[in-house]
C-alpha positions as protocol buffer text, in pm:
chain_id: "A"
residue {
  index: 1
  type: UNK
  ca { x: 8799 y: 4511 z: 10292 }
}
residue {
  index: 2
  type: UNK
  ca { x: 8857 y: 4421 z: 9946 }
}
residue {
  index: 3
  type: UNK
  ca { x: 8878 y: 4009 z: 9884 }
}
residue {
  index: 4
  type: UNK
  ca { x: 9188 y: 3806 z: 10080 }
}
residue {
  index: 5
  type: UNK
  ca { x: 9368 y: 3576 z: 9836 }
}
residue {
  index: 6
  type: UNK
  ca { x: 9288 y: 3226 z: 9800 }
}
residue {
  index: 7
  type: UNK
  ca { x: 9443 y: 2933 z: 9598 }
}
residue {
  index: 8
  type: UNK
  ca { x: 9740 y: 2965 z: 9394 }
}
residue {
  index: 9
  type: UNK
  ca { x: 9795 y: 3209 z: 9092 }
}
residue {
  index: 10
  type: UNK
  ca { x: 9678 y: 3058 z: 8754 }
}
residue {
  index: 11
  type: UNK
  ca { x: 9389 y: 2903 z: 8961 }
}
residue {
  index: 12
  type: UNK
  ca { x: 9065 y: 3069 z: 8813 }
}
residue {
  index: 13
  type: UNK
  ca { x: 8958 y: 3165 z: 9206 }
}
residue {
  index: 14
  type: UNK
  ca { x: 9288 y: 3349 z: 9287 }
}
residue {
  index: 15
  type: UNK
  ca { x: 9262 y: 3496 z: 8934 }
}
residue {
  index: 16
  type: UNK
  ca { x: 8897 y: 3639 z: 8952 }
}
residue {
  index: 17
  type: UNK
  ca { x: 8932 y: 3741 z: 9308 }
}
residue {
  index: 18
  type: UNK
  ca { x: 9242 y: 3973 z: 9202 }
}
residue {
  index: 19
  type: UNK
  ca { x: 9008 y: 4108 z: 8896 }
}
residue {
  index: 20
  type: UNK
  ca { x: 8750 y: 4140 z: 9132 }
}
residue {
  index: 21
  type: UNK
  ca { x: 8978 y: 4361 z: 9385 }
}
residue {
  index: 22
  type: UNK
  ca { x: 9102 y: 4566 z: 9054 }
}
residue {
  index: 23
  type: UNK
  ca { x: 8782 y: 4659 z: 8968 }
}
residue {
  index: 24
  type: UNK
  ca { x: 8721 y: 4855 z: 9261 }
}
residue {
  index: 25
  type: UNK
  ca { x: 9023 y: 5063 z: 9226 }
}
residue {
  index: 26
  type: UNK
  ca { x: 8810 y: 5289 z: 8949 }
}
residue {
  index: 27
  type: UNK
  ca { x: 8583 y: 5364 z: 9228 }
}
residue {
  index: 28
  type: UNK
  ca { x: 8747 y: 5543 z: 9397 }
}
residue {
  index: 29
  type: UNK
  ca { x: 8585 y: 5448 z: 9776 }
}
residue {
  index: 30
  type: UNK
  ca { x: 8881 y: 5551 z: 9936 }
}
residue {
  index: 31
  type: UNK
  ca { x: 8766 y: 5952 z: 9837 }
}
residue {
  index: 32
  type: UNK
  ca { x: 8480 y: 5928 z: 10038 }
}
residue {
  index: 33
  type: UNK
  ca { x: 8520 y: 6002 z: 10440 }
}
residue {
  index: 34
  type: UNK
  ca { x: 8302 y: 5763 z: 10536 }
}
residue {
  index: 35
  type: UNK
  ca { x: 8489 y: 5484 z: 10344 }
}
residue {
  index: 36
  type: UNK
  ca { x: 8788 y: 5300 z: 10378 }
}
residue {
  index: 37
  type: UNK
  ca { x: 8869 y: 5032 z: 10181 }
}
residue {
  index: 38
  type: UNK
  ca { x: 9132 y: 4786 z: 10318 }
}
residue {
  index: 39
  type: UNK
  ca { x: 9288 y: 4614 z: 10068 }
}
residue {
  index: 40
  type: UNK
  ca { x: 9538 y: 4298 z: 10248 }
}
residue {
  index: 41
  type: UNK
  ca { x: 9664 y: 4159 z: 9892 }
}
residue {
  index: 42
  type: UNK
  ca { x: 10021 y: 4223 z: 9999 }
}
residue {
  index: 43
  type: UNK
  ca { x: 9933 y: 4164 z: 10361 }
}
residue {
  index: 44
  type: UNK
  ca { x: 9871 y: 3789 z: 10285 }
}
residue {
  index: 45
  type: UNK
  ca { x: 10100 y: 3701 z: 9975 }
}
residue {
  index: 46
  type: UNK
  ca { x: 10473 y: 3709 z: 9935 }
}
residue {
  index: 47
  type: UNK
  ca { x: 10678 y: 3924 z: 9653 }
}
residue {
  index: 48
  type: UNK
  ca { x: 10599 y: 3627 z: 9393 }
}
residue {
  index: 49
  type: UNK
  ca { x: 10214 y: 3631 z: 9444 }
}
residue {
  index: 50
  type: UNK
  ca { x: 10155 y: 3308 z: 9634 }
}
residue {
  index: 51
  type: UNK
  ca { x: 9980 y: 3302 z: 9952 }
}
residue {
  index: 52
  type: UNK
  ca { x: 10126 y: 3317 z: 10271 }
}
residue {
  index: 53
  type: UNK
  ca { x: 10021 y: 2943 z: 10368 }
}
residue {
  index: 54
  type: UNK
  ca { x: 10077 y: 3025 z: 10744 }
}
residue {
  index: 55
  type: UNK
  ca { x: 9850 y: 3282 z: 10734 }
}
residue {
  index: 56
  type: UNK
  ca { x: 9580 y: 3004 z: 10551 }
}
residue {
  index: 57
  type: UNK
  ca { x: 9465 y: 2692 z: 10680 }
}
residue {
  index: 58
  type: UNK
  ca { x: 9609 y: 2367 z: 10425 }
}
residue {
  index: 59
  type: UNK
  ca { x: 9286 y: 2412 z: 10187 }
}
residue {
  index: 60
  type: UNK
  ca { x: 9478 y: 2775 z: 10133 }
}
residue {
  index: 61
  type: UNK
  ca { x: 9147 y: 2908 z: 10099 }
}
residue {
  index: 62
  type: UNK
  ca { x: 9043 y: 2998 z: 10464 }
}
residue {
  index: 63
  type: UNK
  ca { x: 9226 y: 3163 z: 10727 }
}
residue {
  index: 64
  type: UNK
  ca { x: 9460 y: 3015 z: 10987 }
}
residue {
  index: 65
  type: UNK
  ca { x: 9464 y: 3154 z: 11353 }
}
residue {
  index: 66
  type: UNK
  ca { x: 9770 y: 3342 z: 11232 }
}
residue {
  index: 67
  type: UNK
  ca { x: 9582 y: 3462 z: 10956 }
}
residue {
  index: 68
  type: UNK
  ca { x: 9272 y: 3602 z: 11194 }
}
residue {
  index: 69
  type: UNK
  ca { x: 9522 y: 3758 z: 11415 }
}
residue {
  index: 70
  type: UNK
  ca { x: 9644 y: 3942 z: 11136 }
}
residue {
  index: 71
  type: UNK
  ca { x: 9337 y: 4050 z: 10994 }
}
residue {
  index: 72
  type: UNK
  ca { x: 9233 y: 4154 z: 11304 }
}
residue {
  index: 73
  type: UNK
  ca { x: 9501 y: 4334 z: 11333 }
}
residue {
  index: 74
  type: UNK
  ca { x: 9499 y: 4569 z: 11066 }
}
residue {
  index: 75
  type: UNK
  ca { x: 9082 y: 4607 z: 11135 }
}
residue {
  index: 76
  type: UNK
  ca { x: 9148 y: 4725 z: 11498 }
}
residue {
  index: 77
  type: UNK
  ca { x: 9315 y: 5033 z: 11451 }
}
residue {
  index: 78
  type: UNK
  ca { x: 8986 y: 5108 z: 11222 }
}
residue {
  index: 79
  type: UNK
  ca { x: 8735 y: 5009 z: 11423 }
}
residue {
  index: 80
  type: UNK
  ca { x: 8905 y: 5182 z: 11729 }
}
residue {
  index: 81
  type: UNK
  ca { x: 8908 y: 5577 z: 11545 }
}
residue {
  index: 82
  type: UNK
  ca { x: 8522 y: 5493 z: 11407 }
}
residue {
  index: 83
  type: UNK
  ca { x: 8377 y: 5401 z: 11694 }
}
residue {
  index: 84
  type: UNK
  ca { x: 8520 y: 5627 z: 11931 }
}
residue {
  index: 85
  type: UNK
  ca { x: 8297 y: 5863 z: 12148 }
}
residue {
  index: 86
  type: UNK
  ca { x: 8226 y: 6209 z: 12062 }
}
């Protein structure tokens, strides 16, 4: 998964975590079979960029239970088709 949002935009975290998750777009992981990359950006901000403070706990850095369940969420559906049984 690339990096969740934290802080607020114009904070230097926020700003080098979404540089960070850029970066890895050249890459091109996603090409390779045994790779996906699960990128949550818009899962976990609105339209305008800021977080989705339910989603954080009040430092809006870590995850609230709401935030886990959705994380979990999308990861399931993953986890279920790679570790099924031959």
């Amino acid at each position: 998964a690339k990096i969740l949002p934290a802080h607020t935009p114009g904070n230097r975290f926020y700003d080098d975590i979404k540089k960070t998750n850029l970066a890895l777009d050249p890459l091109t992981l996603g090409s390779d079979p045994k790779v996906h990359l699960l990128d949550l950006w818009s899962d976990f901000t609105n339209a305008d960029g800021t977080i989705k403070t339910a989603l954080f706990t009040p430092d809006n850095i870590h995850l609230s239970l709401a935030g886990y369940a959705g994380y979990a969420e999308r990861l399931k559906p993953l986890f279920d088709r790679h570790l099924q049984k031959p």
